[in-house]
C-alpha positions as CSV (number, residue, x, y, z in Angstrom):
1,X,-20.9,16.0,-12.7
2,X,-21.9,13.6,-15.2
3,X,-19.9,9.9,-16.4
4,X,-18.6,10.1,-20.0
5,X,-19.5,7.5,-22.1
6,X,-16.1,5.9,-21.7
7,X,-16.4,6.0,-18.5
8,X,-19.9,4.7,-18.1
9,X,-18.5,2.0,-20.1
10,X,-15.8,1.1,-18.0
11,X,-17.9,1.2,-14.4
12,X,-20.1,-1.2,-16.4
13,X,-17.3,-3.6,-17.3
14,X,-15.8,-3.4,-14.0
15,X,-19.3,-4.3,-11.9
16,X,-19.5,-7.2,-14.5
17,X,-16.2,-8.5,-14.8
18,X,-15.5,-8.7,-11.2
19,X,-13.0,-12.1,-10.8
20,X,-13.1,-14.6,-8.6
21,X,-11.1,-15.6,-6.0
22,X,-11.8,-12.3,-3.8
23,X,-10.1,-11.7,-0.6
24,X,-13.1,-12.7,1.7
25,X,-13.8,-11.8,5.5
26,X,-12.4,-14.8,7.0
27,X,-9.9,-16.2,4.6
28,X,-6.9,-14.7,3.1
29,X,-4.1,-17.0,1.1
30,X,-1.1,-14.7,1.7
31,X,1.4,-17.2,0.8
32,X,0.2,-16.8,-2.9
33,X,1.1,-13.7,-5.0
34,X,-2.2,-12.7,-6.8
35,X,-3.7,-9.5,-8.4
36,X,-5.7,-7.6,-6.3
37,X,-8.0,-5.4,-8.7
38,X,-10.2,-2.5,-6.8
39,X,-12.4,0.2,-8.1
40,X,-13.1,3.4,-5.7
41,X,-16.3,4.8,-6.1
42,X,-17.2,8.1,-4.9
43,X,-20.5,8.5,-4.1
44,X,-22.8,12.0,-5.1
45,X,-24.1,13.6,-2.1
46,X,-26.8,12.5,-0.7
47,X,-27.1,9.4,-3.3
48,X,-25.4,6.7,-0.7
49,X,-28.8,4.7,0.2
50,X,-29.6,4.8,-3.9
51,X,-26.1,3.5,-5.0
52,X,-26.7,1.0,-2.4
53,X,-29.7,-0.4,-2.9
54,X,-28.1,-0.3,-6.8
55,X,-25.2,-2.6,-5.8
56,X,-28.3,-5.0,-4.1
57,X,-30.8,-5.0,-7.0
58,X,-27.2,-6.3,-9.4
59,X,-26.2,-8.7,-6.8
60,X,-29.7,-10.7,-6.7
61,X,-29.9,-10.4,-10.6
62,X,-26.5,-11.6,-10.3
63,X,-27.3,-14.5,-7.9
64,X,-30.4,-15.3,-10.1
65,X,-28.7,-15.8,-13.4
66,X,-26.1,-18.3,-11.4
67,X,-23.2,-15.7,-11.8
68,X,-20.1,-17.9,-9.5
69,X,-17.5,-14.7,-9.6
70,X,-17.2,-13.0,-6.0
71,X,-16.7,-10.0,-4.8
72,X,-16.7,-7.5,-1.9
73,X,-17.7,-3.9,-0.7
74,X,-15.9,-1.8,1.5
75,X,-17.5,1.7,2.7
76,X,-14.6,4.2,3.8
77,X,-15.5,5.5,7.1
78,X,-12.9,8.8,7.2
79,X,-11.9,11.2,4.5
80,X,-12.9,13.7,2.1
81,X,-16.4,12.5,0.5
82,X,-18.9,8.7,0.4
83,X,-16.4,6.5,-0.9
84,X,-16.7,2.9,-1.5
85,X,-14.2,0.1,-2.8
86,X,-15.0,-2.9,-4.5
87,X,-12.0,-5.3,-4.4
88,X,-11.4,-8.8,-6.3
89,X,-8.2,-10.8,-6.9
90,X,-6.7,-12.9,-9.9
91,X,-4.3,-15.1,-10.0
92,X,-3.3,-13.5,-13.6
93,X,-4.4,-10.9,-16.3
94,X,-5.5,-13.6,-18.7
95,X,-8.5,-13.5,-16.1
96,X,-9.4,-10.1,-17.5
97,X,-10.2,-11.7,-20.9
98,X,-13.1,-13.8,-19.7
99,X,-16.8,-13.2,-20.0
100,X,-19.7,-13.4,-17.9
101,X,-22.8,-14.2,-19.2
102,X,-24.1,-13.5,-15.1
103,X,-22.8,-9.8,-15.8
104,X,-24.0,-9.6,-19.0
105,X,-27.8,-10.4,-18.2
106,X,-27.7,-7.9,-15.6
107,X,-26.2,-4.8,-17.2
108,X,-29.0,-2.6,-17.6
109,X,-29.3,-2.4,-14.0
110,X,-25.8,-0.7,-13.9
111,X,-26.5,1.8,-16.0
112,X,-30.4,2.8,-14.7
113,X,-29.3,1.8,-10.6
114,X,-25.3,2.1,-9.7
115,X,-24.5,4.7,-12.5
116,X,-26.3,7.7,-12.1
117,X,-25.3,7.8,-8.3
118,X,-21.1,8.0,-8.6
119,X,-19.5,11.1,-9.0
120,X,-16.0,9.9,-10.1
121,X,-13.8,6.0,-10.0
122,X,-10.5,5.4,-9.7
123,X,-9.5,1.8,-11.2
124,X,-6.4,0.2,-9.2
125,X,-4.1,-3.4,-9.7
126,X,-1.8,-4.4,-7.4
127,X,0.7,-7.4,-6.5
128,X,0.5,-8.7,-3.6
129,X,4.0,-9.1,-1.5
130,X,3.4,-12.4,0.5
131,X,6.9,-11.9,1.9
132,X,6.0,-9.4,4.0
133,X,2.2,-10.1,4.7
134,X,0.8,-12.2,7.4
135,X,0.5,-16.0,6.5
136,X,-2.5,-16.8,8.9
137,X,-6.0,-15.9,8.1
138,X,-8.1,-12.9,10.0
139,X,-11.2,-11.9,10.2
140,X,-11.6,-8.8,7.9
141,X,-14.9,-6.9,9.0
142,X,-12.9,-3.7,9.2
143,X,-9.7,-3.0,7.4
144,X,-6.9,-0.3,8.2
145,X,-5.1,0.8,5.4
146,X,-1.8,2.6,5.1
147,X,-0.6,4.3,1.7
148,X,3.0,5.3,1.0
149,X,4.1,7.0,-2.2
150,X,8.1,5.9,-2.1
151,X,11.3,7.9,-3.8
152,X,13.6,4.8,-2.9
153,X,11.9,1.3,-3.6
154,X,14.8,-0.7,-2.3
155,X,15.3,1.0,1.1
156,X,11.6,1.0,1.4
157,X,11.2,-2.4,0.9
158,X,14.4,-3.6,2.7
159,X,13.0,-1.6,6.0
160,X,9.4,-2.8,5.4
161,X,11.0,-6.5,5.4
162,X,13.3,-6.1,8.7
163,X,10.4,-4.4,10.7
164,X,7.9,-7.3,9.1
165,X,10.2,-10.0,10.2
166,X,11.1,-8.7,13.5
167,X,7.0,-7.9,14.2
168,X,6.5,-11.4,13.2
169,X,9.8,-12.2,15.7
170,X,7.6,-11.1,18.4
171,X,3.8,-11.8,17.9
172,X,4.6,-14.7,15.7
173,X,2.8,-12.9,12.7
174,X,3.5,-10.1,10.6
175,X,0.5,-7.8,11.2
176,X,-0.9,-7.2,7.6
177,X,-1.0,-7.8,4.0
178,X,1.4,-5.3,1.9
179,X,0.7,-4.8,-1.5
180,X,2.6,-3.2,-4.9
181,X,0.8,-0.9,-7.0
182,X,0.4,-1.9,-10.4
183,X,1.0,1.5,-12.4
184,X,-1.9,4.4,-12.0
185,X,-2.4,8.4,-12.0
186,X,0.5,10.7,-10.3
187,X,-1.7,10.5,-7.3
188,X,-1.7,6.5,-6.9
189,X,0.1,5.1,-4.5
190,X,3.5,2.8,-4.9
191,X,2.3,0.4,-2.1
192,X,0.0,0.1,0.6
193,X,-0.4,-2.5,3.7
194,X,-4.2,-3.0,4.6
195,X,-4.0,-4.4,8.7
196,X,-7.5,-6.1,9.7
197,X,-9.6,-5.8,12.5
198,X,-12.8,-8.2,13.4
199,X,-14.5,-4.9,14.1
200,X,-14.2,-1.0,15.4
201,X,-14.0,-2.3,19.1
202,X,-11.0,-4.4,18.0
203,X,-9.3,-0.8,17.3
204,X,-9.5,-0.3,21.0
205,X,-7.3,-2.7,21.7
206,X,-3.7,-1.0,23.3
207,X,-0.5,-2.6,21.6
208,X,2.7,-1.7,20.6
209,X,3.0,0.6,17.5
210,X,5.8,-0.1,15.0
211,X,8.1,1.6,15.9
212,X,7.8,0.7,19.5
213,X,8.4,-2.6,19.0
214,X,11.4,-2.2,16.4
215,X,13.1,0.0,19.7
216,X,12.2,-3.3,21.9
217,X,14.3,-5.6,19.8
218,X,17.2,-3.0,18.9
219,X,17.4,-0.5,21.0
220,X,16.9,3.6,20.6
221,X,19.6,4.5,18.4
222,X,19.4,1.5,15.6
223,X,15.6,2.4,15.5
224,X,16.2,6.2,15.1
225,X,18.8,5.1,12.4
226,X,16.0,2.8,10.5
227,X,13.2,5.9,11.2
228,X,15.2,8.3,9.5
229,X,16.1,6.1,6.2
230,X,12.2,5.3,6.1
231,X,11.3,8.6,5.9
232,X,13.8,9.4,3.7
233,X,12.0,6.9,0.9
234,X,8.8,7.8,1.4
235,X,7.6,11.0,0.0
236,X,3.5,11.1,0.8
237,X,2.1,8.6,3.7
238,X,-1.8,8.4,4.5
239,X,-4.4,6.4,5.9
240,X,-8.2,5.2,5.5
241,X,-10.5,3.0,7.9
242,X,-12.8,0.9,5.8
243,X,-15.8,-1.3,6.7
244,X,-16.9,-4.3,5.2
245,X,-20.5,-3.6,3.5
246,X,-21.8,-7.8,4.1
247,X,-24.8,-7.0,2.5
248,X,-23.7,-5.5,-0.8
249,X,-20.7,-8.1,-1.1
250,X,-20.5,-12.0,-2.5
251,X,-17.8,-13.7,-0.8
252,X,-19.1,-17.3,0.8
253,X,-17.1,-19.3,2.2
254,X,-15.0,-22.6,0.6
């Protein structure tokens, strides 16, 4: 399946134009509401080690030519298909506007090296909601991310708030960072909440699911209550593992 030129174009601009400010491994600023902009890349069979080695050959050029934006990779780890994210954040759209002579010197090396190994992209801005998102920093080598696709936004959100709160009630943190989709395709999703792990092993780890916990602090029948007007918002609800990809992402530390 081959890219049109439009949207050759716009995988271009989007490897070029990263912004700065990206959501990095060990800090996260959830107090501040901020655009997070990612681009899901899915990867021709077979082609995974090429795109990758792609992604490296634009990041040294990238380096070189003194290029300050950052970046970072995620490969998804279940699913249909090789999928990768790349995820950045603004603070606001204006950021969009700017240029990068970085991006610019190294463009060609989109085209010959990333290009001709993606099958398809799907471009995706969200809000972040710092409300209900954890307010201390994690370590973010792997990420688990819940989608919802919502019928009623205010009982969604009112629920998502009282379970946040009473999750922070009990571990003294909310548990992850919740985000509102910034229009897309019929198939987007309205929000997601992306919960982090230091690594696969952390996954291991036995604790209290959601639910469990909202029956420890109210009892059976006010958490059946809450489970059944949750569900009755959400219309579609799925989830993706994703691991941090160090090598092909450019987020150093303050």
């Amino acid at each position: 399946m081959k890219l049109s030129k439009q949207k050759m174009i716009r995988v271009t601009l989007t490897l070029m134009f990263l912004t700065a400010a990206l959501i990095s491994a060990n800090v996260v600023q959830a107090q501040e509401r901020f655009i997070l902009s990612t681009t899901e890349f899915t990867i021709k069979t077979g082609h995974e080690r090429l795109f990758e080695n792609g992604i490296k050959a634009w990041k040294s050029c990238y380096l070189e030519n003194e290029g300050e934006w950052t970046w970072t990779i995620w490969k998804r780890y279940n699913g249909e298909g090789s999928v990768y994210v790349i995820s950045s954040r603004m603070n606001n759209w204006a950021e969009l506007d700017e240029s990068d002579e970085a991006g610019k010197a190294c463009r060609q090396i989109v085209v010959d090296q990333i290009i001709p190994h993606i099958e398809n992209t799907v471009d995706m801005f969200s809000w972040s909601m710092p409300d209900l998102s954890k307010t201390t920093a994690s370590e973010m080598g792997v990420i688990w991310v819940t989608f919802f696709q919502v019928e009623n936004g205010a009982i969604f959100n009112e629920t998502v708030k009282e379970i946040s709160d009473l999750i922070a009630e009990a571990e003294g943190d909310k548990r992850g960072y919740w985000y509102n989709v910034n229009g897309g395709g019929t198939d987007s999703p309205d929000y997601f909440v992306s919960t982090p792990f230091k690594n696969f092993a952390a996954l291991d780890v036995e604790r209290d699911g959601v639910w469990k916990m909202v029956e420890n602090a109210k009892g059976k029948d006010a958490t059946e209550k809450m489970r059944t007007k949750f569900r009755g918002a959400v219309s579609e609800m799925w989830s993706y593992m994703y691991k941090m990809m160090g090598d092909l992402s450019h987020n150093p530390e303050d």
